[in-house]
N, CA and C atoms as an extended XYZ file, in Angstrom:
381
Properties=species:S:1:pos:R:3:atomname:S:1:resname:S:1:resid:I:1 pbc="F F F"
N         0.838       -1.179        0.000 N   UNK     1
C         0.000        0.000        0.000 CA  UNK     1
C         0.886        1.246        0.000 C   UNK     1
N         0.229        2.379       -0.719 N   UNK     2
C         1.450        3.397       -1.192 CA  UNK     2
C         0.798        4.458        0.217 C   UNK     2
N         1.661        5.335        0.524 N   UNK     3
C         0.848        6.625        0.856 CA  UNK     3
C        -0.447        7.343        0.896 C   UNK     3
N        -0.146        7.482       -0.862 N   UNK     4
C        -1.923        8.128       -1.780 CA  UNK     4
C        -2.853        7.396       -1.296 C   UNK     4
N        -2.589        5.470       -1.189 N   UNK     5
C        -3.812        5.415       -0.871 CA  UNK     5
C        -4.306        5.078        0.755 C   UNK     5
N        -3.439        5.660        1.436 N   UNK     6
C        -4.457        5.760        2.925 CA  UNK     6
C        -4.597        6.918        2.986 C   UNK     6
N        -4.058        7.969        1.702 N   UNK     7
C        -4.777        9.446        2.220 CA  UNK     7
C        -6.036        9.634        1.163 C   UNK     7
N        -6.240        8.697        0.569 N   UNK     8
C        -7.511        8.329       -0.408 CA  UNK     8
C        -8.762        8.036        0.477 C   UNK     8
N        -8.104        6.797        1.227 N   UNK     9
C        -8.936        5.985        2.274 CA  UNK     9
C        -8.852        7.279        3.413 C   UNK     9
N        -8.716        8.185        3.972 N   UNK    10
C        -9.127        8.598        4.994 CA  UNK    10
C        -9.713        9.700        4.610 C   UNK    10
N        -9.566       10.420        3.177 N   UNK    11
C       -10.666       11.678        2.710 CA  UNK    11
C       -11.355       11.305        2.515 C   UNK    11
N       -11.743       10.286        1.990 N   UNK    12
C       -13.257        9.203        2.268 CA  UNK    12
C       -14.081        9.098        3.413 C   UNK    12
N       -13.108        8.579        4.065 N   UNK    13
C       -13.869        8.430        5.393 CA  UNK    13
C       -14.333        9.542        6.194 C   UNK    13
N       -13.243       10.842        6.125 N   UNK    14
C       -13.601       11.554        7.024 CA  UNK    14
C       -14.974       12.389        6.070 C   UNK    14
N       -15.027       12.309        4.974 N   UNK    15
C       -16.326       12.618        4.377 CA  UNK    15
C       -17.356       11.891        4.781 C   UNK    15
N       -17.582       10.638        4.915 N   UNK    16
C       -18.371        9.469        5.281 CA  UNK    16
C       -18.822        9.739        6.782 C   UNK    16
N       -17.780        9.678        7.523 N   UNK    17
C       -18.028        9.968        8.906 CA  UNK    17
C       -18.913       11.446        8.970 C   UNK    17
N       -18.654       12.436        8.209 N   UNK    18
C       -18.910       13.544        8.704 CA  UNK    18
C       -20.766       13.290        7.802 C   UNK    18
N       -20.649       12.970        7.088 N   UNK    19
C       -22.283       12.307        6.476 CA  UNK    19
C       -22.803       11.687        7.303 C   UNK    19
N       -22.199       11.161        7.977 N   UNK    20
C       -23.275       10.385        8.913 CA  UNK    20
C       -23.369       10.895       10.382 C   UNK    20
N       -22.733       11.609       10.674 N   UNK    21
C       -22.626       12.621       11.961 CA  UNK    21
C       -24.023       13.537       11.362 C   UNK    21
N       -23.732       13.962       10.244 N   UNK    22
C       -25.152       15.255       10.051 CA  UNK    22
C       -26.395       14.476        9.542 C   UNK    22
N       -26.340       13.025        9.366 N   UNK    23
C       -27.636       12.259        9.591 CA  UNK    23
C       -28.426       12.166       10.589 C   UNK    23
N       -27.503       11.604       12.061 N   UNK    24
C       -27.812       10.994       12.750 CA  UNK    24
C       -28.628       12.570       13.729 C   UNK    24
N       -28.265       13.885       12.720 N   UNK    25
C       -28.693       15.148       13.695 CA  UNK    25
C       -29.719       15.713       12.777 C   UNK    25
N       -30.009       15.274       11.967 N   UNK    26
C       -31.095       15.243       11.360 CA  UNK    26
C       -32.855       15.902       12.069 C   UNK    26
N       -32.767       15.075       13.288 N   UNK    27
C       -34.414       15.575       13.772 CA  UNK    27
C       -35.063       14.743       13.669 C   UNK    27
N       -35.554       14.068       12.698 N   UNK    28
C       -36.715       13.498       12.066 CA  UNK    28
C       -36.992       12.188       13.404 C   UNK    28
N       -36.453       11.877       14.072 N   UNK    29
C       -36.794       10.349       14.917 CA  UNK    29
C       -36.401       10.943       16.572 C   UNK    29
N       -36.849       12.516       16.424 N   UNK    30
C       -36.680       12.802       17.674 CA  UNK    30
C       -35.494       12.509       18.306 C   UNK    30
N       -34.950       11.930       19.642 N   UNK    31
C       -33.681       11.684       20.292 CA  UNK    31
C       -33.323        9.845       20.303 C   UNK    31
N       -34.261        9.261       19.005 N   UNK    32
C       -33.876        7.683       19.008 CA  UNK    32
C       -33.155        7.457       17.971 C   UNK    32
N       -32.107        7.326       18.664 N   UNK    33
C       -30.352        7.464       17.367 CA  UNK    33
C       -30.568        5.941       16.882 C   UNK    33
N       -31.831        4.865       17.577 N   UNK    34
C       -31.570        3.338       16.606 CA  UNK    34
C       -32.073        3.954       15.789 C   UNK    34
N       -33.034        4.600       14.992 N   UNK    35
C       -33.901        4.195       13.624 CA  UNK    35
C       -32.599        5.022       12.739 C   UNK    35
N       -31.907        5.922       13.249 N   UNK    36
C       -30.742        6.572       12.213 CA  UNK    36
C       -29.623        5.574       11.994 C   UNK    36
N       -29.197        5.084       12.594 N   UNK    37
C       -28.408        3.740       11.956 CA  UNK    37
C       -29.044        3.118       11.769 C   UNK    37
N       -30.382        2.147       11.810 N   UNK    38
C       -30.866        1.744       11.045 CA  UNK    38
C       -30.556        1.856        9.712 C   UNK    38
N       -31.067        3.438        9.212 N   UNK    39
C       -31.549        3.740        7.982 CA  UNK    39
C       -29.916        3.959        7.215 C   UNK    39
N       -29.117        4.692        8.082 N   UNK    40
C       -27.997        4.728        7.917 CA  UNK    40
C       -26.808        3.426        7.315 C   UNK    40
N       -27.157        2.104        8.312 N   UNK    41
C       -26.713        1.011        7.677 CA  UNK    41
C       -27.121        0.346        6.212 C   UNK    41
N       -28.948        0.703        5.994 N   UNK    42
C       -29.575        0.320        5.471 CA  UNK    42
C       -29.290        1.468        3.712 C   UNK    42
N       -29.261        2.580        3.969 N   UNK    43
C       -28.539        3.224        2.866 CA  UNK    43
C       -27.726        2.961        2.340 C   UNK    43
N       -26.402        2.903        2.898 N   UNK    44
C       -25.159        2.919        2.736 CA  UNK    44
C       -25.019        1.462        2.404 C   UNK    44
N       -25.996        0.345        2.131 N   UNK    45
C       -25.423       -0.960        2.341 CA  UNK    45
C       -26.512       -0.843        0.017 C   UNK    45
N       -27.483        0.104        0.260 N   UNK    46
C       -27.857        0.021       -0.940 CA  UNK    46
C       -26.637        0.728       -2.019 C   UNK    46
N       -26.410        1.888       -1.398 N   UNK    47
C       -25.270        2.567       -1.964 CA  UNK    47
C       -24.322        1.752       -1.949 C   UNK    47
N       -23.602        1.120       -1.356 N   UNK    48
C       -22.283        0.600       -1.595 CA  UNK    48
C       -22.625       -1.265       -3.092 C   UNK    48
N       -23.708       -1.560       -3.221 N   UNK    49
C       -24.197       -2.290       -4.372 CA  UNK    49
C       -24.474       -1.205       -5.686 C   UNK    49
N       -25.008       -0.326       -5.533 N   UNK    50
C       -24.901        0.589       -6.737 CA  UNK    50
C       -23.492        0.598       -7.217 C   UNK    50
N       -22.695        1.574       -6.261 N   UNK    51
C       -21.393        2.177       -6.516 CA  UNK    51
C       -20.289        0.285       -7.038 C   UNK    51
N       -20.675       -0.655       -6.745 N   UNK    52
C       -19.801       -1.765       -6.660 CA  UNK    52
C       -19.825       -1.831       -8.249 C   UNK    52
N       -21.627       -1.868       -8.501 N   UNK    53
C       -22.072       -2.414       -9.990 CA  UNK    53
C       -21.208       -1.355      -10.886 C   UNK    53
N       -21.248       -0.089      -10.447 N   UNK    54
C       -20.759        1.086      -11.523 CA  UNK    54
C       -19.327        0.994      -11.770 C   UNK    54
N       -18.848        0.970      -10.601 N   UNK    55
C       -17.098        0.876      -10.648 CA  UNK    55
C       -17.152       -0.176      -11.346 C   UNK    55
N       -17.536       -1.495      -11.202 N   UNK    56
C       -16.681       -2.630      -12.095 CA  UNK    56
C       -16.856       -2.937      -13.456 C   UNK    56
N       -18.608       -2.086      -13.752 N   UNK    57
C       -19.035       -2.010      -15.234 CA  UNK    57
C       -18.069       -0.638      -15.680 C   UNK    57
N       -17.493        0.486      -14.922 N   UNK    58
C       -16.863        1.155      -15.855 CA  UNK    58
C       -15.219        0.965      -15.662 C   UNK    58
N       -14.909       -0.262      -15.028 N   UNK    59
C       -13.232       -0.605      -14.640 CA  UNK    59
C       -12.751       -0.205      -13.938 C   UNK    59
N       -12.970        0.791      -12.915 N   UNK    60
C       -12.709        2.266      -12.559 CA  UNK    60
C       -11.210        1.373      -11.859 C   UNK    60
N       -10.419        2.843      -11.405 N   UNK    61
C        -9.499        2.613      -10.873 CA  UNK    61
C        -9.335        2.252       -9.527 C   UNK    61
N        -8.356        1.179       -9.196 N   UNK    62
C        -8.180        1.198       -7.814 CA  UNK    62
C        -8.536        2.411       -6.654 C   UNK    62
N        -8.143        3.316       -6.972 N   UNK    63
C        -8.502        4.924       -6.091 CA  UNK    63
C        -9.988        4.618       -5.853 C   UNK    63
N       -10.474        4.838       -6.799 N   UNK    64
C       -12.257        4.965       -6.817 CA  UNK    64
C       -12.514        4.070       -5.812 C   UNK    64
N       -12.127        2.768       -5.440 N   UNK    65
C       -12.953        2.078       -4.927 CA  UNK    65
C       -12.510        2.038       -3.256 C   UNK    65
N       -11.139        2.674       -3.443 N   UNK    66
C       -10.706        2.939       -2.472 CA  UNK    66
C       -11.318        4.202       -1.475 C   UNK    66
N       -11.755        5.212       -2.090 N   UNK    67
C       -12.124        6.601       -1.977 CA  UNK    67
C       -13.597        6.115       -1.298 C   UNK    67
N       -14.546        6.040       -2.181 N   UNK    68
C       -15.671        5.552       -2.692 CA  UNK    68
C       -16.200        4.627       -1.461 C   UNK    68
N       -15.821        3.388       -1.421 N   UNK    69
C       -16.170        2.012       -1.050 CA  UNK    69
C       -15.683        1.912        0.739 C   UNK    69
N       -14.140        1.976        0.481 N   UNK    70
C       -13.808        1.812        2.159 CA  UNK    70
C       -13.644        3.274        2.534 C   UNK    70
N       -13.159        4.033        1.990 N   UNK    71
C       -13.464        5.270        2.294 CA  UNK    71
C       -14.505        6.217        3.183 C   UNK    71
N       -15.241        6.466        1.969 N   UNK    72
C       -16.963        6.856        2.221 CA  UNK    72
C       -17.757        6.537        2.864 C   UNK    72
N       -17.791        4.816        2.477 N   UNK    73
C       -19.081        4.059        3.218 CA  UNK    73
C       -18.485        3.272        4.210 C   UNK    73
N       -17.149        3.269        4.072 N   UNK    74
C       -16.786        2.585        5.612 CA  UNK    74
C       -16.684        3.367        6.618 C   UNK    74
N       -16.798        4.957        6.553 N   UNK    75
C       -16.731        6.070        7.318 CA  UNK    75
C       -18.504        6.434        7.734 C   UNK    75
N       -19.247        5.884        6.494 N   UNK    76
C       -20.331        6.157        6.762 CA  UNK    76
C       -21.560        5.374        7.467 C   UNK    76
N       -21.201        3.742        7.142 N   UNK    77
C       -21.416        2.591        7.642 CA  UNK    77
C       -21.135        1.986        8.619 C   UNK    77
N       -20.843        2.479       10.031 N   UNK    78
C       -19.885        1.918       10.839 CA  UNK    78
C       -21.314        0.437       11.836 C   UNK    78
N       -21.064       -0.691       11.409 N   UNK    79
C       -20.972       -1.359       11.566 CA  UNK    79
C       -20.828       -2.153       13.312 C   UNK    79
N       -19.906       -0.982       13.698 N   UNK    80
C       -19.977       -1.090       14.953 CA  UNK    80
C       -20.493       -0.459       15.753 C   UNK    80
N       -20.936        0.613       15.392 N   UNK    81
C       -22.010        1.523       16.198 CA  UNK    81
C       -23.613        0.731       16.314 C   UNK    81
N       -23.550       -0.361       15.072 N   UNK    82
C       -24.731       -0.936       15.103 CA  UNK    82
C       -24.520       -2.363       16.089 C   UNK    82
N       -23.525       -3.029       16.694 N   UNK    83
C       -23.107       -3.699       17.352 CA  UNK    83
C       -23.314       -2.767       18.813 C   UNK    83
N       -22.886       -1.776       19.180 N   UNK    84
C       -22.655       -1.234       20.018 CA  UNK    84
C       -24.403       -0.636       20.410 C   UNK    84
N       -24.887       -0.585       19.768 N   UNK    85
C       -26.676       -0.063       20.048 CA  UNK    85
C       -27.130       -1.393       20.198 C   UNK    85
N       -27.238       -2.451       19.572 N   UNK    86
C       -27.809       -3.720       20.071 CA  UNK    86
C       -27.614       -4.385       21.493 C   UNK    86
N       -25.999       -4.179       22.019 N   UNK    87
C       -25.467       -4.206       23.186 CA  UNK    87
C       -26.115       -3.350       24.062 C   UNK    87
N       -26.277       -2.143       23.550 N   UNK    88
C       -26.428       -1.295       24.736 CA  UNK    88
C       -28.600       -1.469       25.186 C   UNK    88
N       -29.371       -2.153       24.237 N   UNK    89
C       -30.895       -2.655       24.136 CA  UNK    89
C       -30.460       -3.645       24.817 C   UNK    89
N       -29.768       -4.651       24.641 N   UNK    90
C       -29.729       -5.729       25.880 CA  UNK    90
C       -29.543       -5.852       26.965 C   UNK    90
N       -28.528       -4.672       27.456 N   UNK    91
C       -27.940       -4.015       28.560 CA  UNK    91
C       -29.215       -3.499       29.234 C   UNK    91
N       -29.861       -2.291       28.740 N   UNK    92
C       -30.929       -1.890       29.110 CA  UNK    92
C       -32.282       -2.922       29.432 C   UNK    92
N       -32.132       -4.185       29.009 N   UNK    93
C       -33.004       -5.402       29.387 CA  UNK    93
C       -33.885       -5.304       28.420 C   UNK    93
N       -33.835       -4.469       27.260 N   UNK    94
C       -35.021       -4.474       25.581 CA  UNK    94
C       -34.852       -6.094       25.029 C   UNK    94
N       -34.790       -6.769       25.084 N   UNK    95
C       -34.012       -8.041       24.677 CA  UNK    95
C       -34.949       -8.278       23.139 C   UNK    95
N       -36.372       -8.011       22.858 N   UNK    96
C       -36.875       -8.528       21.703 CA  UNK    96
C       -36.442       -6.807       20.840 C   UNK    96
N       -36.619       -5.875       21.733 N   UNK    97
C       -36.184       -4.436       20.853 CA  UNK    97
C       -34.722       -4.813       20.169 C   UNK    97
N       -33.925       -5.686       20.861 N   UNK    98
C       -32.521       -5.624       20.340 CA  UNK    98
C       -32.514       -6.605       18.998 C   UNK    98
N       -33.008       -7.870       19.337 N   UNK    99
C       -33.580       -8.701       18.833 CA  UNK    99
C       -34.169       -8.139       16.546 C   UNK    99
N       -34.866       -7.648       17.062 N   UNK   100
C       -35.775       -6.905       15.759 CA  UNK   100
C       -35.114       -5.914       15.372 C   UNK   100
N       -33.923       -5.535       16.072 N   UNK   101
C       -33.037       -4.350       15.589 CA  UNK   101
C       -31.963       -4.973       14.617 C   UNK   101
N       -31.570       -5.963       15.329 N   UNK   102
C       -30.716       -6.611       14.319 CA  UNK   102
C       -31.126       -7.229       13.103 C   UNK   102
N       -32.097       -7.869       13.353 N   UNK   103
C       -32.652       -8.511       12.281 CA  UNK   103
C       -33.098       -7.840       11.152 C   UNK   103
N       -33.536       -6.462       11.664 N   UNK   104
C       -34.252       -5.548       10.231 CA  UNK   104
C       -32.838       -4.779        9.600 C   UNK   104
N       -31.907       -5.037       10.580 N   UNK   105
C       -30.609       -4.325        9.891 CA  UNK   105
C       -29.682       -5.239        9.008 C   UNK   105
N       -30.014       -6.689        9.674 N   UNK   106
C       -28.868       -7.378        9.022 CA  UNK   106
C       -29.958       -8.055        7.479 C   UNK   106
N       -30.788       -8.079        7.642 N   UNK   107
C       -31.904       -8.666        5.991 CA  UNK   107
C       -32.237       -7.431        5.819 C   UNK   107
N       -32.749       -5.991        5.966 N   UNK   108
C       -32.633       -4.874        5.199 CA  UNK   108
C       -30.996       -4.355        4.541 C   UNK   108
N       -30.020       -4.728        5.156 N   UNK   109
C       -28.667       -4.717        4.412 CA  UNK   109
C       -28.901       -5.291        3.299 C   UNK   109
N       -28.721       -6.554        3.733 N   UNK   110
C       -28.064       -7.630        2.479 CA  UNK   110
C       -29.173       -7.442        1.281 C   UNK   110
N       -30.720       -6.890        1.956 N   UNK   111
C       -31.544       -6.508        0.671 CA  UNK   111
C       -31.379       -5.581        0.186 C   UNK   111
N       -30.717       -4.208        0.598 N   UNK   112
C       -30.418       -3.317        0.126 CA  UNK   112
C       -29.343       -3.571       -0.896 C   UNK   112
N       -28.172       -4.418       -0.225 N   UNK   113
C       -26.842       -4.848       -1.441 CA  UNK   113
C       -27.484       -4.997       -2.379 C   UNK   113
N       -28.051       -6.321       -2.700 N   UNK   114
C       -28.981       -6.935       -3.392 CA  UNK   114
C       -29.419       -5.961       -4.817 C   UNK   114
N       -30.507       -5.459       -3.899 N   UNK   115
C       -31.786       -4.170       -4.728 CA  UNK   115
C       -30.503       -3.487       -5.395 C   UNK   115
N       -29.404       -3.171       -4.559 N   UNK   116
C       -28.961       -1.990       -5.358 CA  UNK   116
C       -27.720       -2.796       -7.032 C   UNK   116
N       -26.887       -3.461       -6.170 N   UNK   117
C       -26.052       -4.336       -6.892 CA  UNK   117
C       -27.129       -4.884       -8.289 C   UNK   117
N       -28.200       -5.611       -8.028 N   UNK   118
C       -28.412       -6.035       -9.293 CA  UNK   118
C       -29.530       -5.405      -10.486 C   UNK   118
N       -29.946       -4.335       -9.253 N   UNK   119
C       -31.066       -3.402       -9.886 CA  UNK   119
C       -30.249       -2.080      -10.809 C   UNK   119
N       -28.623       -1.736      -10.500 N   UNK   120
C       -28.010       -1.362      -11.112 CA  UNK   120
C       -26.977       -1.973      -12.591 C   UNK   120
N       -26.981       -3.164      -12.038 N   UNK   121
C       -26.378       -4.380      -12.940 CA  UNK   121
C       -27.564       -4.510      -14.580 C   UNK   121
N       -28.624       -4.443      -14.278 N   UNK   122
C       -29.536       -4.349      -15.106 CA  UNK   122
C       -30.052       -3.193      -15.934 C   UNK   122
N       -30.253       -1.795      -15.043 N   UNK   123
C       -30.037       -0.824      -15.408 CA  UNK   123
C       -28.868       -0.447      -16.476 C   UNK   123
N       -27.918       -0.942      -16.563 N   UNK   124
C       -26.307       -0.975      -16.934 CA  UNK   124
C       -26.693       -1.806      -18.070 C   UNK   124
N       -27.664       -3.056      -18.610 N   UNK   125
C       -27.677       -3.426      -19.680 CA  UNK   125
C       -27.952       -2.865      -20.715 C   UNK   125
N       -29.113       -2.344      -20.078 N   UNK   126
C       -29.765       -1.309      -20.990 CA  UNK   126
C       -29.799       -0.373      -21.637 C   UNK   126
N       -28.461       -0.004      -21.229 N   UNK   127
C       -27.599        1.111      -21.823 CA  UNK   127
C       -27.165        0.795      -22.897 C   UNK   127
């Protein structure tokens, strides 16, 4: 790994991070920061199947996916904040709240990959 690209990978991220900092302050769900990672995991998991389909249908360069992919959405996706809210519903004794939290995050992900990856893959034929 050269230089360029962990300063690729961290203008990404700190873009990503800072996207999802002005999500999560958004308003809209009042002071319940689960439904913003929720939606947050659940975005970023459709976005990162779009952006996969586009980069590899247009070749793009290593950078891009670097920038883009772990960058962006790994800054924007954190993964462990959604680990860390399920913990903290069990902690609090929510046990089916934690329960249904995960579950709508981890099958709204992989449907989001999905929707986005092949609903862009197709889109892309048609061109």
């Amino acid at each position: 790994m050269l230089l360029i690209d962990y300063l690729i990978v961290g203008l990404g991220g700190a873009i990503g991070a800072m996207s999802r900092f002005g999500v999560e302050h958004l308003g809209i769900f009042d002071d319940n920061k689960y439904y913003y990672t929720v939606g947050i995991n659940i975005t970023g998991c459709i976005t990162i199947g779009i952006l996969w389909a586009l980069l590899h249908y247009w070749n793009a360069d290593k950078s891009w996916y670097l920038f883009l992919l772990t960058g962006m959405l790994g800054g924007y996706t954190t993964y462990s904040a959604f680990t860390l809210d399920a913990m903290m519903l069990v902690q609090n004794g929510m046990i089916w709240r934690a329960l249904f939290y995960v579950a709508v995050t981890v099958v709204g992900g992989l449907g989001g990959c999905a929707l986005g990856l092949f609903g862009t893959e197709r889109l892309l034929k048609l061109l």
